[in-house]
C-alpha positions, 0 to 999 in steps of 0.5 A, spaced: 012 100 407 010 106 413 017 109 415 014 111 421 011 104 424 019 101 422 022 106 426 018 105 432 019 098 431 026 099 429 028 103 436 023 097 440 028 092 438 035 097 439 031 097 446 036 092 450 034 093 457 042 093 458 045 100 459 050 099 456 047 098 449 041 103 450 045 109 451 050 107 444 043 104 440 038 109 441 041 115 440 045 112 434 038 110 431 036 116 432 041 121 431 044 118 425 040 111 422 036 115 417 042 118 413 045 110 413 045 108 406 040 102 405 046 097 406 048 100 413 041 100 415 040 093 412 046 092 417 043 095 423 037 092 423 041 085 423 044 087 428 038 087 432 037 081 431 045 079 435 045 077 442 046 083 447 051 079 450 055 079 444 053 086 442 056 088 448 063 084 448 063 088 442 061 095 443 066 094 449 071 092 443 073 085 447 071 082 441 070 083 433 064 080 429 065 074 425 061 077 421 064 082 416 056 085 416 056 086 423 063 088 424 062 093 419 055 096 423 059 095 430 065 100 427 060 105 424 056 106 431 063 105 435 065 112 430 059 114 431 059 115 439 067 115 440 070 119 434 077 119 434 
């Protein structure tokens, strides 16, 4: 597989055409999915495939994932962009 054609295609789909989730999801795919271990990224890319409305509930932390998978990328990038 071309790495560099799966991250192109990667950072297409974090592309939401919400603000609010292009502004948490490219730079997280940018700065920090290359270092995931290939569970993480298997996550990321779940992800992904998520409703935005959902994604934006829980970015905003209004709600949780159901699940774990999900609820554990969400929490990766929520650290990511707010370290606490």
């Amino acid at each position: 597989m071309d790495t560099d054609n799966e991250f192109r295609r990667l950072w297409w789909h974090s592309r939401r055409g919400m603000l609010e989730l292009d502004v948490l999801l490219i730079p997280f795919l940018e700065q920090a999915y290359r270092d995931l271990p290939a569970d993480d990224q298997a996550r990321y890319r779940k992800l992904l495939d998520c409703e935005d409305t959902d994604m934006f509930e829980w970015f905003m932390q209004r709600s949780k994932p159901q699940d774990p998978d999900l609820a554990r990328i969400v929490d990766i990038i929520l650290t990511r962009v707010q370290p606490h």
